[in-house]
C-alpha positions as CSV (number, residue, x, y, z in Angstrom):
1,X,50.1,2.8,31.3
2,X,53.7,2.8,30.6
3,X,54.0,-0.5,29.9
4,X,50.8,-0.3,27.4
5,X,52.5,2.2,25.6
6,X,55.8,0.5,25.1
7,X,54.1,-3.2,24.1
8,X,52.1,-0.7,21.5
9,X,55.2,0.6,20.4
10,X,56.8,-3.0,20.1
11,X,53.7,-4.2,18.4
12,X,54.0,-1.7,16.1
13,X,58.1,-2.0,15.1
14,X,57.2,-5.7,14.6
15,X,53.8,-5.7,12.6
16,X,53.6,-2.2,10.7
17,X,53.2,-2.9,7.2
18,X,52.6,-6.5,7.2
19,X,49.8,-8.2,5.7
20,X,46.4,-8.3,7.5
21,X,43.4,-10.3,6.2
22,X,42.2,-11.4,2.9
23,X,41.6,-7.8,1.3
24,X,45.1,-6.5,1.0
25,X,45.2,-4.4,4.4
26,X,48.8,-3.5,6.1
27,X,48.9,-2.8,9.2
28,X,50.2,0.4,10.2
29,X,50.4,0.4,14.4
30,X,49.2,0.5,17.7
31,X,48.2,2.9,20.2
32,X,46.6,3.3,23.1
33,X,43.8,5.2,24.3
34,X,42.2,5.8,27.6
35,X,39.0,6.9,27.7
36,X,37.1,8.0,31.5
37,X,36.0,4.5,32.0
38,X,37.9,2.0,29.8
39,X,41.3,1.4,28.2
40,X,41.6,0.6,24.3
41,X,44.4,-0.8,22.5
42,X,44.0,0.3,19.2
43,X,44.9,-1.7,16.1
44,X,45.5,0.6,12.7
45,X,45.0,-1.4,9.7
46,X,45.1,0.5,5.8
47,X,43.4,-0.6,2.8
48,X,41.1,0.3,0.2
49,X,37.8,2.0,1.0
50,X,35.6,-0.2,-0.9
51,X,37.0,-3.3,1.3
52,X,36.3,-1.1,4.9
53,X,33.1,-2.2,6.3
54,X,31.9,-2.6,9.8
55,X,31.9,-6.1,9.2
56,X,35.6,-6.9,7.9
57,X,36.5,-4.5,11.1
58,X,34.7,-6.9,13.5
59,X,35.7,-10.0,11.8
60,X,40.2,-8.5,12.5
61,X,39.3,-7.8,15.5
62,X,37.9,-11.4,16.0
63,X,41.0,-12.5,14.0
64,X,43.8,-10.5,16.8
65,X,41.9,-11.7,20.0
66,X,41.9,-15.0,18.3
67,X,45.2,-14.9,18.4
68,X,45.5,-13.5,21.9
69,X,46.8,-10.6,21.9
70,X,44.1,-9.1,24.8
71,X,45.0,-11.3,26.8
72,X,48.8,-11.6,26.1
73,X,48.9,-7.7,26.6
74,X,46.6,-7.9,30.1
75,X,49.2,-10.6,31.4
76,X,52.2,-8.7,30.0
77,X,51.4,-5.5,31.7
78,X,49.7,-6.5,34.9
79,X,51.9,-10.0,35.8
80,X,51.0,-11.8,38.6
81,X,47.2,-10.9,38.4
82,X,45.4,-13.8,40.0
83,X,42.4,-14.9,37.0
84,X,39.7,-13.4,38.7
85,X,41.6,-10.0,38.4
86,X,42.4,-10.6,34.9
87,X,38.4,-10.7,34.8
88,X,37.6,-8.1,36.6
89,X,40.2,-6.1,34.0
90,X,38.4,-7.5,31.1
91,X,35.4,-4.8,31.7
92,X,37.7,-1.9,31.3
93,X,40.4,-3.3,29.0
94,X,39.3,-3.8,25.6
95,X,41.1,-4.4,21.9
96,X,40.0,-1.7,19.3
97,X,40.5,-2.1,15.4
98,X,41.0,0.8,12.8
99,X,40.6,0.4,9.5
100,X,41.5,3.6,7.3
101,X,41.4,3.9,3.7
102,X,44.8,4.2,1.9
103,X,43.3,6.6,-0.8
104,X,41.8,9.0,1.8
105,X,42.7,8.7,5.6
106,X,40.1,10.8,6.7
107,X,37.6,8.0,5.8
108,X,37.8,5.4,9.0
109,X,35.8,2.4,10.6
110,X,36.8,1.9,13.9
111,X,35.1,-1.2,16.4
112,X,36.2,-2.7,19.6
């Protein structure tokens, strides 16, 4: 878990405030989160309420595993993991997104 919570903490010193999607969302960090029977890397990304719907969330967290970031976290943090164990890890390993309005944090979508 250590190593989740590092790449979180580098993932956040590189991205936090940068430019995320089409609606004028920053990014603001990562975290992790275990849960009883899964781990979640969690994506935080601000912007206006009236933008945060259950579908934008879906559709950035579509955009980062796109990209590859599941699976270039589940590689950096267990190396040497044959691909039928990187499988078997993709049932309790999953990439969350946040989104949380700028003018009141309290309001949040969150999907994974």
């Amino acid at each position: 878990m250590l190593r989740l919570e590092l790449g979180a903490m580098m993932v956040s010193k590189d991205l936090e405030g940068k430019s995320v999607g089409e609606h004028g969302f920053e990014f603001q960090g990562a975290r992790v989160d275990e849960k009883p029977d899964s781990v979640e890397f969690v994506f935080t990304v601000e912007g206006r309420a009236k933008d945060i719907s259950e579908g934008l969330c879906e559709a950035m967290k579509n955009t980062f595993e796109d990209r590859g970031a599941l699976e270039e976290m589940k590689k950096e943090v267990w190396p040497g993991l044959s691909d039928t164990q990187y499988a078997a890890i993709a049932d309790e390993f999953f990439l969350a997104v946040e989104l949380v309005s700028r003018e009141n944090s309290a309001f949040t979508v969150s999907c994974r």
